[in-house]
Structure formats: C-alpha cells, structure tokens
C-alpha positions as CSV (number, residue, x, y, z in Angstrom):
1,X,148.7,118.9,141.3
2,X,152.2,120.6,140.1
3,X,150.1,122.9,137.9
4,X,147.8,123.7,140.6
5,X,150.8,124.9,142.9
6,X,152.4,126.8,140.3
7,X,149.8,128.8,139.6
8,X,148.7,129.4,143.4
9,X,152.6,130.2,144.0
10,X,153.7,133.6,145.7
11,X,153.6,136.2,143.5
12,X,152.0,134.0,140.2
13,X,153.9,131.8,137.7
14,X,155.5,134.1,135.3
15,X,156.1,134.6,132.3
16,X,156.6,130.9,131.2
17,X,155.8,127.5,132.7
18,X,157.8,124.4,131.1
19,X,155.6,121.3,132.4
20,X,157.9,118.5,132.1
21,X,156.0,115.2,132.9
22,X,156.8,111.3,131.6
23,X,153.7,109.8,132.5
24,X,150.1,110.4,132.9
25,X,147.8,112.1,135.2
26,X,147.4,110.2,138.4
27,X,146.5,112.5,141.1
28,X,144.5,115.3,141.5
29,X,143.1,117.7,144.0
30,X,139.9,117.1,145.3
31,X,139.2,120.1,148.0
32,X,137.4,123.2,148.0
33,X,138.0,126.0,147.4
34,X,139.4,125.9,144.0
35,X,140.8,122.6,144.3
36,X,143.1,123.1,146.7
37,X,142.7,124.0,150.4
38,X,145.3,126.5,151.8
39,X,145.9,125.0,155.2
40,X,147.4,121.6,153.1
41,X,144.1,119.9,154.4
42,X,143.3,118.9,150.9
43,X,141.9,115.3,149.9
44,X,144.0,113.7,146.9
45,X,141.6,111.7,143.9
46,X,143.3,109.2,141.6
47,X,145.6,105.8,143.0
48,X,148.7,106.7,141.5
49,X,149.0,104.1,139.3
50,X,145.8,104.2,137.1
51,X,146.5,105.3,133.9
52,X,143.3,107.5,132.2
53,X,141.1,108.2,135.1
54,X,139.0,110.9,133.2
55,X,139.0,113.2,136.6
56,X,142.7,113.5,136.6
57,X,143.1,115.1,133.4
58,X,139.9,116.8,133.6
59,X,141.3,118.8,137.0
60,X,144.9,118.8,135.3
61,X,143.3,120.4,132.0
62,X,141.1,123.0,134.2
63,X,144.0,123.8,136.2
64,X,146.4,124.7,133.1
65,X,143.3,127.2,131.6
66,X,143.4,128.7,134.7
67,X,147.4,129.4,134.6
68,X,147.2,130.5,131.0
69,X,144.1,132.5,131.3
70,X,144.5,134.2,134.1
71,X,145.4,137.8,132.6
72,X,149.3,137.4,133.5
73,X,150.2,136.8,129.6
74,X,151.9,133.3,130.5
75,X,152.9,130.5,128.2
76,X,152.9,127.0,128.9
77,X,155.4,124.9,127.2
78,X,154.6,120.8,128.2
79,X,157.6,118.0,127.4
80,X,156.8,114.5,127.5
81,X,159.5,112.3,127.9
82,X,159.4,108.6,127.3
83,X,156.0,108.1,126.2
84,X,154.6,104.9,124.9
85,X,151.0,105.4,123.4
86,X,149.6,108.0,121.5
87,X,146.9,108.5,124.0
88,X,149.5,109.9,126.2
89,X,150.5,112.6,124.0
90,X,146.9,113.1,123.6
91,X,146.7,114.1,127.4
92,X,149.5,116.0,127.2
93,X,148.2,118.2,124.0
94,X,144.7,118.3,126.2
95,X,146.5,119.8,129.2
96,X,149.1,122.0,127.1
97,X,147.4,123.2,123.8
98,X,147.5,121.9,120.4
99,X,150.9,122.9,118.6
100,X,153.5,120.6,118.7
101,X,157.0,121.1,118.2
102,X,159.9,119.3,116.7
103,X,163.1,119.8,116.7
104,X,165.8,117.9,114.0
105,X,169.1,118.5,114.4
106,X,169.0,121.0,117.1
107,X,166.4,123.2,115.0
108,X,162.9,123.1,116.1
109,X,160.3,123.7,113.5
110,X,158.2,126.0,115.4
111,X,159.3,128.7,117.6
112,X,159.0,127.6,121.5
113,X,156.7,131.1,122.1
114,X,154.3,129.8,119.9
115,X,154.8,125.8,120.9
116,X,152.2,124.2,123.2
117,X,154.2,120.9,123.7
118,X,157.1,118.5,122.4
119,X,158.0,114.9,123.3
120,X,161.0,113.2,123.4
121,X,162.0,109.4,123.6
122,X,164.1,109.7,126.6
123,X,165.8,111.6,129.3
124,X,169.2,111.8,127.2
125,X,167.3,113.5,124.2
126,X,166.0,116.0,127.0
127,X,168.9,117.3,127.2
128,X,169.1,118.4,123.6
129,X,165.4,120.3,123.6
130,X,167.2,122.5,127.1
131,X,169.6,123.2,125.1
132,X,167.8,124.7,122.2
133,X,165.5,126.0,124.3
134,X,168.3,127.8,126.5
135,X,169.3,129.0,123.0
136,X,166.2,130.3,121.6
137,X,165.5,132.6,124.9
138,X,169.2,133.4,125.9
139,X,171.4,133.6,122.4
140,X,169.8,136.3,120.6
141,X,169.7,138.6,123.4
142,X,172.5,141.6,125.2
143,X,172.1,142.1,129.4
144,X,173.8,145.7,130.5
145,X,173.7,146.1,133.9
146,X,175.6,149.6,135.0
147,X,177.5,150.4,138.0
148,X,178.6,153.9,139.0
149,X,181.9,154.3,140.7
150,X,181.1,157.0,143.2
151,X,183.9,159.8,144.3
152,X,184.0,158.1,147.4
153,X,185.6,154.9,146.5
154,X,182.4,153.2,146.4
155,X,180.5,151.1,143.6
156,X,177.0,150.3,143.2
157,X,173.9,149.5,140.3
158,X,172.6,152.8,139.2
159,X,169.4,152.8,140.8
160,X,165.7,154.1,139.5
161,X,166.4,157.6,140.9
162,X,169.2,157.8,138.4
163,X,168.8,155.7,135.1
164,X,171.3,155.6,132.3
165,X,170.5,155.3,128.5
166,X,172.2,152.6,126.1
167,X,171.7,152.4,122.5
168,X,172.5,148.7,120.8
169,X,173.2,148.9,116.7
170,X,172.8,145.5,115.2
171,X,174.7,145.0,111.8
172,X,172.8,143.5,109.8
173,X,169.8,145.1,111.2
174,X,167.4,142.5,113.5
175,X,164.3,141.5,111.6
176,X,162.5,142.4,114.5
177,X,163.2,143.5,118.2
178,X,161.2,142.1,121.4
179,X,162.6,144.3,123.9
180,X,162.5,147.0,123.3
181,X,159.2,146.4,121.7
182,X,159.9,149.9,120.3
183,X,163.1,149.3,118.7
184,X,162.7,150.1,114.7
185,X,165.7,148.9,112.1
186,X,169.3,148.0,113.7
187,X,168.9,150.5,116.5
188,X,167.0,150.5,120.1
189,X,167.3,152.2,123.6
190,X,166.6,151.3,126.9
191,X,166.9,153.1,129.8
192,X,168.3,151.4,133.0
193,X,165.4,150.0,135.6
194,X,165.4,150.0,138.9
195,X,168.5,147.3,139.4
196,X,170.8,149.0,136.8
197,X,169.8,146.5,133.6
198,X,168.8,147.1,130.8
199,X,168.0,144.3,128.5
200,X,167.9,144.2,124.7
201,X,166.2,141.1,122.8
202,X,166.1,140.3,118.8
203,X,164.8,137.8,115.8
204,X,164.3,135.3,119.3
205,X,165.7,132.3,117.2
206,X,163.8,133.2,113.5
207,X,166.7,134.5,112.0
208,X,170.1,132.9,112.1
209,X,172.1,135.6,110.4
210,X,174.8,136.7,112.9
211,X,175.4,140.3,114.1
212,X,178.1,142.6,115.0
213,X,177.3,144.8,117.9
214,X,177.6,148.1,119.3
215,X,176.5,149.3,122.5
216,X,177.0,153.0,123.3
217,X,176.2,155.0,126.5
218,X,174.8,158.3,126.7
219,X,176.8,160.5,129.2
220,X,175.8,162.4,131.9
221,X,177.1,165.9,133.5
222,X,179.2,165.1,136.5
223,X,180.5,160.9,135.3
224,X,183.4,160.3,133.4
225,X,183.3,156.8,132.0
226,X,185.5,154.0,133.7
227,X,185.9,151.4,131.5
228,X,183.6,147.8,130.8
229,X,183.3,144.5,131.3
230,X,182.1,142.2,128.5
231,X,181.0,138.8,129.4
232,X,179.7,135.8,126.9
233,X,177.7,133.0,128.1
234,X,178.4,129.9,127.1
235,X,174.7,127.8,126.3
236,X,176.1,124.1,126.8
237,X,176.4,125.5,131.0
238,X,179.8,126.2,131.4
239,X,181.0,129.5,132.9
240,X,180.7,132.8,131.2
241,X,183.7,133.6,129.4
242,X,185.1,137.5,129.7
243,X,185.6,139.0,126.6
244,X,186.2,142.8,127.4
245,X,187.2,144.0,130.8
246,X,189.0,147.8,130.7
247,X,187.4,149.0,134.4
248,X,190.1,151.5,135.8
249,X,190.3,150.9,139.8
250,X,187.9,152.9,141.7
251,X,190.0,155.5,144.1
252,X,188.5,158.0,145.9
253,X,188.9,161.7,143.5
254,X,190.4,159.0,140.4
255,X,189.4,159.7,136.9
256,X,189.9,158.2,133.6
257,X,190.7,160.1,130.2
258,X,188.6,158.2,127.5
C-alpha cells in the first residue's frame, strides 16, 4: 500500500524512493482501477498479521515495477530492519531488485545508485546506513544559489530571465562529474535555473580522494560583485557551519571595489 501511494502521489515519486519496512507484506489493495480507487473507497486484502500471503507480495512486487518502470528514471532503494528469516529478505529483494548492499565500517560495498536493497539488524544500526547514505548523495557535491543586490536596496535569487554562469575547478580533477553531465577533467559550468542554483555533483562516493575547490563567476555588464557566503553542512545533522561570509551591506547607489 505505501508503494502504491507513492507512486500515485502529486506530481510522481521522484527521483529516488527509500522503502524502509521491518516486516512483511500484510496488506494490499484490492480495488479497481489499478488497485487503488481514487475516492479512498478501496477494499484492503491480507489480516495484518499473516506473514507470506502470496497476494500481498504479489500486489507489493507489481506495484514497485510500476514506480520503477514508469519512464520517470526512478530508483528504489528497500531497508529491512530487524528481520528474522531469510525468506523475509527474500520478499524484500522480490519487491526491490536483486543487489544488495553492505556497508562495513561506514563503507558500503556497492554504490546506493546501483543498490536494490540492504538490511540491518536493528533500528540503532539504521542510523548508520542514513548516515552513509546522507553522505554518498550530499558530501561530494557544491550548491550555489545567487542573489543580486539590486540599486534599489533590494535582494532577490537571479531568476530564469537573467542566469549567471559558475565554473567549479576540482584539484585533483573528479574521476567523473554527474551534474553537469557535461563536465570533462577538473572543470564544469552551470548556468543558474530558474531559482538562482546551480548545482555541481562529482565521483558520488567512488572516489575518496579529497579536493580543493574553486568556484568563479562570470561577470556581467552593469553588476559589480558583493561579496559571498560559504556555508558547510555538517552530515551527522547539526547545523551548517559558515565558512566564508564577505557580503558588503546592500544600500541603495553602494558599490564594492573587488
């Protein structure tokens, strides 16, 4: 059932589903059309308790083909937590796909982009496979979002009437670059979307090597550059911690000499 309404959600799933489940399938959907009627009519198959029931998984498995078939380029990352039998993690690799990961010592042997499922013993070990997954997605990665500083005292994002360009040099160079899918050797540039970012994305946890980074704007006729502010993000949750911030105040007719 929690496949089935995230993949009938408003505007689709996403990019990636993590399907976190300790237990078996129980429930299911047993309404037309497609398993699930839209005025919350629907009848509900299974007990809750029986553990097995061959229509459960069957409408859990159909329902997870659907999500990662349905054109929209998702993956679908399962956890099982606590399981007891072998024939649980059987369901779960039936639902989710075949690869499993592991992860020792806070390395998983797989990347989670190409991982259909993991298990865990417990709900205290979850917290370590977050946090390397938080790490794998998040760590390896640079978010610019640009502001303009009008004449009139005013600030806002630069919107998609007026993107800006950023290049970002790795050294040592990336072995490879996911966004910008385009970026070739320790350079890549995005333009700003419509919200101001621009996001860069490298290696995505398959190399460990550590970078320095530069980031460089290309100017435009009529700005005059106003300074930064450098934020890092701390992966264990706590806030992010400003590294950088030289922003001049914004006054009506100010400048700044760079």
């Amino acid at each position: 059932m929690v496949v089935c309404a995230v993949r009938r959600s408003n505007g689709g799933p996403g990019d990636l589903v993590v399907f976190m489940t300790d237990g078996d399938p129980t429930y299911r959907n047993s309404s037309s059309p497609d398993g699930h009627a839209n005025d919350g009519s629907h009848s509900l198959g299974g007990d809750g308790s029986t553990i097995g029931v061959a229509a459960n998984l069957n409408n859990a498995v159909a329902e997870a083909d659907l999500l990662k078939d349905g054109g929209s380029g998702t993956h679908m990352l399962g956890v099982g937590i606590g399981f007891t039998s072998a024939s649980s993690e059987q369901r779960l690799n039936d639902v989710t796909g075949d690869d499993e990961m592991t992860i020792t010592a806070g390395t998983p042997d797989i990347a989670f982009g190409e991982a259909d499922y993991t298990v865990t013993p417990n709900f205290s070990e979850l917290q370590g496979i977050v946090s390397t997954f938080a790490r794998e997605l998040c760590a390896d990665s640079l978010n610019v979002t640009k502001y303009e500083q009008k004449a009139d005292g005013t600030t806002a994002k630069a919107g998609a009437g007026s993107p800006w360009s950023f290049t970002a040099t790795l050294d040592p160079a990336p072995s490879s670059w996911t966004s910008p899918a385009t970026g070739s050797g320790a350079s890549a540039t995005l333009a700003t979307d419509e919200n101001g970012g621009a996001s860069f994305v490298w290696d995505q946890a398959a190399n460990v090597t550590g970078h320095a980074l530069d980031i460089t704007e290309a100017p435009k006729a009529g700005w005059v550059y106003n300074g930064a502010r450098c934020t890092r993000n701390d992966l264990e949750g706590g806030e992010p911690e400003v590294v950088l911030n030289t922003v001049g105040t914004n006054q009506p007719g100010a400048s700044r000499e760079t």
